[in-house]
Phi, psi and omega in degrees: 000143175264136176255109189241133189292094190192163204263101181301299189323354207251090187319335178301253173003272167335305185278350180274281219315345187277304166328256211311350231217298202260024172248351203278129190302160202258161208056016169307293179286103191265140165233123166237079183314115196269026167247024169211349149231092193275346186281328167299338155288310188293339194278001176276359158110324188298140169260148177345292181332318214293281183316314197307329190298317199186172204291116147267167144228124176296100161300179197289323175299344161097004167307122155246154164246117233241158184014212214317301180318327178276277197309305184330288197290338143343295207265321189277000184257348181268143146344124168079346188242333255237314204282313176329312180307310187277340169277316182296300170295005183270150204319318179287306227282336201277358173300308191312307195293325176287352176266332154283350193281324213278331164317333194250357197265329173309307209285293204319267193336278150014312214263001193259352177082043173293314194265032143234036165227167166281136174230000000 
């Protein structure tokens, strides 16, 4: 089973994973919003913040990946999506989706107040 991690508060978020949660072959997936269950993340050694920045996914291998390497393993397992995975991995395209994944989980995190309150 893959286990993913992601910040249900973030309204962005909440709605792709409800997408990904009613396309995902079923018993695929663990989805664990660490912001109402935070201990299967913390015990994996990450503190909470860790998630709020960006998407982990544990893999079957017990691997986690953090932003796009977390949507890739997400994407290689849905219906439909699996070509996405593969475009996305490719040698050009995935510097560019990380430098955008990372732009954009900074401005989110940013605008969501993560980064003036204590967590």
């Amino acid at each position: 089973m893959i286990s993913v991690f992601y910040d249900g508060k973030c309204g962005i978020c909440r709605r792709e994973i409800t997408y990904y949660q009613r396309i995902a072959p079923p018993e695929r997936f663990a989805w664990i919003d660490i912001t109402e269950t935070a201990e299967p993340f913390t015990k994996q050694g990450y503190k909470v913040v860790d998630g709020l920045k960006q998407l982990h996914v544990m893999d079957r291998q017990g691997n986690m990946r953090t932003g796009v390497a977390a949507f890739i393993a997400i994407w290689q397992e849905l219906p439909n999506w699996r070509w996405l995975s593969k475009v996305v991995s490719l040698p050009l395209v995935l510097p560019l989706a990380e430098i955008a994944y990372r732009l954009f989980a900074e401005w989110r995190f940013k605008h969501l107040g993560y980064d003036r309150c204590e967590l």
